[in-house]
C-alpha positions as CSV (number, residue, x, y, z in Angstrom):
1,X,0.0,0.0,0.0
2,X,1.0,3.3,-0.9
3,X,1.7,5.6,2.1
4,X,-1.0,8.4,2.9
5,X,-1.8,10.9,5.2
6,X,-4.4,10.3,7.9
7,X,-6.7,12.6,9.7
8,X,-9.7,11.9,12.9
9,X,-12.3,14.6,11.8
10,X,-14.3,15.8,14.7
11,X,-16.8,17.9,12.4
12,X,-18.2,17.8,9.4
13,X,-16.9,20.9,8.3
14,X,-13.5,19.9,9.4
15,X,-13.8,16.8,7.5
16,X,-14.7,18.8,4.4
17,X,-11.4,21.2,4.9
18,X,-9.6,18.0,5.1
19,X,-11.3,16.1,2.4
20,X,-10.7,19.4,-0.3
21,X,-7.7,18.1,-1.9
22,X,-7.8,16.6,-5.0
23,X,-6.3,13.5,-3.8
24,X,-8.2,13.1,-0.6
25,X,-10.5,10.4,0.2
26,X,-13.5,10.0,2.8
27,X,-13.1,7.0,5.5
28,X,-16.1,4.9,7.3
29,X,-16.1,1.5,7.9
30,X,-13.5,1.1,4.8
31,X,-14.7,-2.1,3.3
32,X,-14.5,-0.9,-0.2
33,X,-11.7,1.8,0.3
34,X,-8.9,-0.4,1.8
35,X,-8.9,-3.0,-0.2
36,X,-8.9,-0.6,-3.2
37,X,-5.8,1.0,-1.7
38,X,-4.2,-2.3,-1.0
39,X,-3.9,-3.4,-4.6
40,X,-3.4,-0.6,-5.8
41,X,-6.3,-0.7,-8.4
42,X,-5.9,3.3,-9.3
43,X,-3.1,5.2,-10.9
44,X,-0.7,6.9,-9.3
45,X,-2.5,10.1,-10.4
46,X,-5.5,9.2,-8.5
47,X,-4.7,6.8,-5.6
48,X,-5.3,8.6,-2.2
49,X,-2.5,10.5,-0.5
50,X,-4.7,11.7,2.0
51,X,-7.8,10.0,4.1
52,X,-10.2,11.6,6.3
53,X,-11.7,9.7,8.8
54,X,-15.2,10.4,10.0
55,X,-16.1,7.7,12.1
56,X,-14.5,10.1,14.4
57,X,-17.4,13.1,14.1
58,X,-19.7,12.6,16.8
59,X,-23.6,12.1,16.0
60,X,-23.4,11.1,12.8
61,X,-24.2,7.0,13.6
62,X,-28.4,7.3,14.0
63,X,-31.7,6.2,13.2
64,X,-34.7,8.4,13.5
65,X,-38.2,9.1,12.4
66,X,-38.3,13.1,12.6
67,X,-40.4,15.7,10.6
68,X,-42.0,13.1,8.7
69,X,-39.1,11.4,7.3
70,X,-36.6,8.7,8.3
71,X,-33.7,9.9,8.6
72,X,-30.1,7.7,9.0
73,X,-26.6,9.4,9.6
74,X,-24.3,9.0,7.2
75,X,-22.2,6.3,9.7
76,X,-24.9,4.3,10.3
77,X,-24.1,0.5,10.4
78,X,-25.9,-1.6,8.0
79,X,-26.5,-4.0,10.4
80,X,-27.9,-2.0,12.7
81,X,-30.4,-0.3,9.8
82,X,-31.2,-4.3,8.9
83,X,-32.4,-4.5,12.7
84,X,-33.8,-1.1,12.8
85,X,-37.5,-2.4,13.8
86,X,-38.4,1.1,12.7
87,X,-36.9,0.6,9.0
88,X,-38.1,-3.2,8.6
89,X,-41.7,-2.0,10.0
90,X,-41.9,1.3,7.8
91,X,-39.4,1.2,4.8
92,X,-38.9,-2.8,4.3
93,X,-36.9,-2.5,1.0
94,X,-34.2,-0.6,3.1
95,X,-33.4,-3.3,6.1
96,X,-34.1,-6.1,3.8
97,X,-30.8,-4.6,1.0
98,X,-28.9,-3.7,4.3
99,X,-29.6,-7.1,5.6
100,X,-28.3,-8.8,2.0
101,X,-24.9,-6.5,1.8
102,X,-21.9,-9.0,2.4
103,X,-21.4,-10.9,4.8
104,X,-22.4,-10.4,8.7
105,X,-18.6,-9.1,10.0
106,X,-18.6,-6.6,6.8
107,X,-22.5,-5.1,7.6
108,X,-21.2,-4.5,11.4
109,X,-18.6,-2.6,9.5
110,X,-20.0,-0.8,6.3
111,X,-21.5,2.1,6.7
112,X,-24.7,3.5,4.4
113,X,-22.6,6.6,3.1
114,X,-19.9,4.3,1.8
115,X,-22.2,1.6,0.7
116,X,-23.9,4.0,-1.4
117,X,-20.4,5.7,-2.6
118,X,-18.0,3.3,-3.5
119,X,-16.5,2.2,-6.6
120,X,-17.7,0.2,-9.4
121,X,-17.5,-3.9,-9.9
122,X,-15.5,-4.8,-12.8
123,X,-12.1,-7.1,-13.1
124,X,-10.3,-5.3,-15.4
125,X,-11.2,-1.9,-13.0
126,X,-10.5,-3.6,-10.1
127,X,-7.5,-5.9,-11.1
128,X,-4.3,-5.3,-8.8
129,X,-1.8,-3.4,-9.7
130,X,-3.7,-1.1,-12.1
131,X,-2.9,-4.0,-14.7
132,X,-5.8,-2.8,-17.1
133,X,-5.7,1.5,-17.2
134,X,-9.2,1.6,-18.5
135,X,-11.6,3.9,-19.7
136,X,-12.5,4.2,-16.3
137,X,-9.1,5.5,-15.0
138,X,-8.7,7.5,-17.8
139,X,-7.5,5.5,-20.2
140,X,-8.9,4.9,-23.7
141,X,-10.8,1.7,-23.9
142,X,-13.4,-0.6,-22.0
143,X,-11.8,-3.9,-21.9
144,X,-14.6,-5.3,-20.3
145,X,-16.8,-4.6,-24.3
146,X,-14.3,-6.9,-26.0
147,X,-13.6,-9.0,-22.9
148,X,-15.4,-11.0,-20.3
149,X,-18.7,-9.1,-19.4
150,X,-20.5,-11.4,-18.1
151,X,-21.3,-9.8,-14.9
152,X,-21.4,-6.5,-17.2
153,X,-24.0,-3.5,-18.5
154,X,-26.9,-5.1,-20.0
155,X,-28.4,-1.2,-20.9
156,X,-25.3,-0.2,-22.7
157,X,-22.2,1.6,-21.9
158,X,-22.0,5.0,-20.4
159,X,-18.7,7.1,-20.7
160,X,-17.7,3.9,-22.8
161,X,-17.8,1.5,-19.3
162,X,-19.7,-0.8,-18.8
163,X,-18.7,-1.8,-15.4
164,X,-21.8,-1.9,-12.9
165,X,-22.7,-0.4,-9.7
166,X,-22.4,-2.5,-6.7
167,X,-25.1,-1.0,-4.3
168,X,-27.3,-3.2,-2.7
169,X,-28.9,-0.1,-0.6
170,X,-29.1,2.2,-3.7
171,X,-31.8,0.5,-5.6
172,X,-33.9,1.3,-2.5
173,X,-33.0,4.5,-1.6
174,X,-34.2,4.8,-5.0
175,X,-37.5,3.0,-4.8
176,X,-37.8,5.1,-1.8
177,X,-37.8,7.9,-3.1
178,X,-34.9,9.4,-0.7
179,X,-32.6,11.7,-0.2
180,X,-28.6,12.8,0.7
181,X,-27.7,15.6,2.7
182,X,-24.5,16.2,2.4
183,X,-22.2,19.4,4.2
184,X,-23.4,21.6,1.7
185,X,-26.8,20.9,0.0
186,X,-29.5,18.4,-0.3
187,X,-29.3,15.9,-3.3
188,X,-32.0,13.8,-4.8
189,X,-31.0,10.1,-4.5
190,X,-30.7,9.8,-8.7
191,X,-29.0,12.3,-8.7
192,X,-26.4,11.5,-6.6
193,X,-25.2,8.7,-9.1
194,X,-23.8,10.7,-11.7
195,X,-20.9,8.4,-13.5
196,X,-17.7,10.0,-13.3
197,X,-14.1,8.0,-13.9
198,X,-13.1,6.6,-11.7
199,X,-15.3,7.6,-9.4
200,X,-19.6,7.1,-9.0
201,X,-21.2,10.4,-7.4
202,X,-21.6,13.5,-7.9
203,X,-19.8,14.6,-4.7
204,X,-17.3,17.4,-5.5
205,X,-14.0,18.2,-3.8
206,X,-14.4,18.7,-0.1
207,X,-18.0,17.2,-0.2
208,X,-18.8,15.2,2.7
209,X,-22.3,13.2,3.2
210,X,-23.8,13.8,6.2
211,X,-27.4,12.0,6.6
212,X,-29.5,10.0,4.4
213,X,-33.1,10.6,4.6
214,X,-36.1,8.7,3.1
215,X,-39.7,10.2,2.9
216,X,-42.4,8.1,4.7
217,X,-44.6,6.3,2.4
218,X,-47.8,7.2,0.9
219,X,-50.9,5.7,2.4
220,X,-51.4,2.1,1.2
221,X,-47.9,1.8,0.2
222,X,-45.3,-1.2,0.3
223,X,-41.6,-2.0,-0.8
224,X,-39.8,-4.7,-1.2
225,X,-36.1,-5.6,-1.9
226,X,-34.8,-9.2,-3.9
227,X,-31.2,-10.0,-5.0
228,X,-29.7,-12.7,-6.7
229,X,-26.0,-13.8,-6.4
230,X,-24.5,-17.0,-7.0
231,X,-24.4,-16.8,-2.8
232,X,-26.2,-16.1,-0.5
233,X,-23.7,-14.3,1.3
234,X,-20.2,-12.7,0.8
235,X,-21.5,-12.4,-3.2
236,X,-22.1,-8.9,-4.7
237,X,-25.5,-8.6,-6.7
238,X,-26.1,-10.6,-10.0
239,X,-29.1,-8.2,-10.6
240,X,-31.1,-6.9,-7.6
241,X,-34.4,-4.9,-7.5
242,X,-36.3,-2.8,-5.0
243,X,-40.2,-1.6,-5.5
244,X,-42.4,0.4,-4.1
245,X,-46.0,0.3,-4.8
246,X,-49.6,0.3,-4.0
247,X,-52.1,3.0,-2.5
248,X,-52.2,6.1,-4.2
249,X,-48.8,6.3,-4.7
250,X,-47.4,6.1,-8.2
251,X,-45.0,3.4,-8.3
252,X,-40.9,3.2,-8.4
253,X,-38.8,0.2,-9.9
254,X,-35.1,0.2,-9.7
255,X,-32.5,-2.4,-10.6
256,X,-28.6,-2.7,-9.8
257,X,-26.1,-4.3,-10.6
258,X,-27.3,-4.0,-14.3
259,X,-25.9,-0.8,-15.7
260,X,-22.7,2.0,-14.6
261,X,-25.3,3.7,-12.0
262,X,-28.7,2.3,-10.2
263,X,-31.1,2.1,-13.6
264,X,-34.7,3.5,-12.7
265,X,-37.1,1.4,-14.8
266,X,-39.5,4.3,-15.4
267,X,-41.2,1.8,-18.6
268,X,-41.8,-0.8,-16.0
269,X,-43.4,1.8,-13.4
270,X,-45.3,3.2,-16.5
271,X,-46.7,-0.5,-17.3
272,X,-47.8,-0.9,-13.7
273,X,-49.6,2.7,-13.2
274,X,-53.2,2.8,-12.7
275,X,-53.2,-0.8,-12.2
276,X,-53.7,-3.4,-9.5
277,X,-50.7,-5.7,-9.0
278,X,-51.2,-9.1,-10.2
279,X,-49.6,-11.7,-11.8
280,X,-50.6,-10.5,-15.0
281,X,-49.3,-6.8,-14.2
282,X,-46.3,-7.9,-12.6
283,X,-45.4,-10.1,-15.4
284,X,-45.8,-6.9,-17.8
285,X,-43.8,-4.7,-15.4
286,X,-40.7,-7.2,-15.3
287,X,-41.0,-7.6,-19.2
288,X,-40.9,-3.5,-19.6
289,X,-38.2,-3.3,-16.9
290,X,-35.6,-4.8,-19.8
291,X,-37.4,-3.4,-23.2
292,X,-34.4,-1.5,-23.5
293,X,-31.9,-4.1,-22.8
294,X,-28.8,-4.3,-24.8
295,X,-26.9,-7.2,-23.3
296,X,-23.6,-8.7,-24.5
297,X,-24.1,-12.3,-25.5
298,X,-22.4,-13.4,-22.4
299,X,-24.5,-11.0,-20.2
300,X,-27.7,-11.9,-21.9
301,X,-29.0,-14.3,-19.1
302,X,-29.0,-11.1,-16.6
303,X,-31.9,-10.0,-18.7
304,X,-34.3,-13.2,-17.6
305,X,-33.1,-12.4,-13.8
306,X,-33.8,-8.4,-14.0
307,X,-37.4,-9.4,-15.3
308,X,-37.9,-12.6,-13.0
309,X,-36.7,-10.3,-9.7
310,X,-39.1,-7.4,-10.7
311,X,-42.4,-9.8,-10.8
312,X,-41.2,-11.4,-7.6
313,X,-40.9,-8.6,-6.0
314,X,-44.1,-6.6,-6.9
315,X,-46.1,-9.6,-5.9
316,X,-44.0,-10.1,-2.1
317,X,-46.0,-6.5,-1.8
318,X,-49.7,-7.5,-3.7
């Protein structure tokens, strides 16, 4: 590992002074961040020199319902949100991703800011060594497009990657309709996603998230999280889906796993508005949820799972 500064922030804004350089990188739990530092996966020109540690900042670990909305500090231990009787009662697609992240030791670890923000899953991105300088890192091709994709895009490339986001938690922040706070402004949960190289958010330069907060549902409403991976646990996501739907609420579909950022299947909510859910409806929601599928020939079973997981999961909530 390369050698780095270190700094215990004790405020937010004091992590954000720290965290300004263009070099610098935020620390929670650092499941994803260590072991991206250990092999040495980035360039020289963008591999830390500096971390800022904000496990440190008191008050930033908590769960509360407040101002009608749940709101969860950006240190907040998955598996305490996965045992958060308040999130599995109110907000089920949230404790039921947080309960499927990894494996036990890493959710008593992992934090929901870092789940949400860390890099994407690809080998050639993610190979020791910086082996493959792709697109990604700022190099000029997606090996990955004439590679293995297997576990790849099936919407397509964005930037010219193809690599897919991780997130278990994302897809339901999504369906949730949430929000992150970070030191400086509030930002829609989409919107937080926007695909950079290497990195996956649209956090600038001395940006620091603070709290994650999630709307209570409609009247009526219900959400749901599924994921497949080849295990049950340890395994990041195959395809996974979160939904949220019924009452007078109109209804939100998102997939991960499938495409560089959390994919919104807008066609699939479309298919399902106005309607009761079914298995008729469900089946037309899962089968609009990958109309605009473009998979690789070796990525092109993903497709059957992204539309499988969406039916499942609309009728857990019927």
């Amino acid at each position: 590992m390369k050698s780095f500064t270190h700094t215990n922030a004790r405020t937010a804004a004091e992590a954000a002074k720290a965290a300004a350089g263009a070099r610098a990188a935020i620390i929670a739990g650092g499941t994803d961040l260590i072991g991206t530092m250990k092999d040495n996966i980035l360039p020289d020109a963008m591999h830390p020199t500096a971390l800022v540690n904000i496990k440190t900042i008191p008050n930033l670990d908590y769960i509360k319902e407040e101002s009608g909305m749940l709101k969860i500090g950006a240190t907040t231990r998955l598996a305490d949100i996965a045992a958060n009787a308040t999130v599995s009662g109110k907000y089920a697609a949230l404790a039921q991703a947080a309960s499927r992240v990894a494996t036990p030791h890493i959710r008593d670890m992992g934090t929901i800011g870092g789940n949400i923000s860390q890099l994407h899953r690809c080998w050639y991105f993610r190979k020791p060594e910086n082996r493959f300088p792709c697109v990604r890192k700022g190099g000029k091709q997606c090996y990955a497009m004439t590679g293995d994709n297997r576990y790849h895009s099936i919407y397509g490339p964005v930037n010219m990657c193809i690599a897919v986001h991780p997130s278990d938690v994302a897809p339901a922040l999504i369906a949730l309709d949430a929000k992150v706070v970070t030191n400086r402004r509030t930002i829609p949960i989409e919107q937080f996603f926007d695909v950079k190289t290497p990195g996956n958010t649209s956090l600038n330069a001395g940006e620091v998230v603070t709290e994650i907060q999630v709307p209570a549902l409609p009247a009526g409403a219900r959400s749901a999280f599924l994921k497949f991976a080849i295990r049950k646990s340890i395994d990041f996501p195959i395809v996974n889906v979160a939904v949220r739907a019924g009452g007078s609420s109109a209804p939100r579909i998102a997939l991960n796993a499938v495409a560089p950022k959390p994919y919104r299947a807008v066609k699939a909510e479309e298919s399902l508005s106005g309607k009761a859910i079914n298995e008729s409806s469900a089946t037309a929601a899962g089968e609009a949820a990958v109309s605009d599928a473009k998979p690789f020939e070796a990525s092109r079973y993903k497709v059957q799972i992204a539309k499988t997981l969406v039916k499942r999961a609309l009728m857990s909530i019927a």
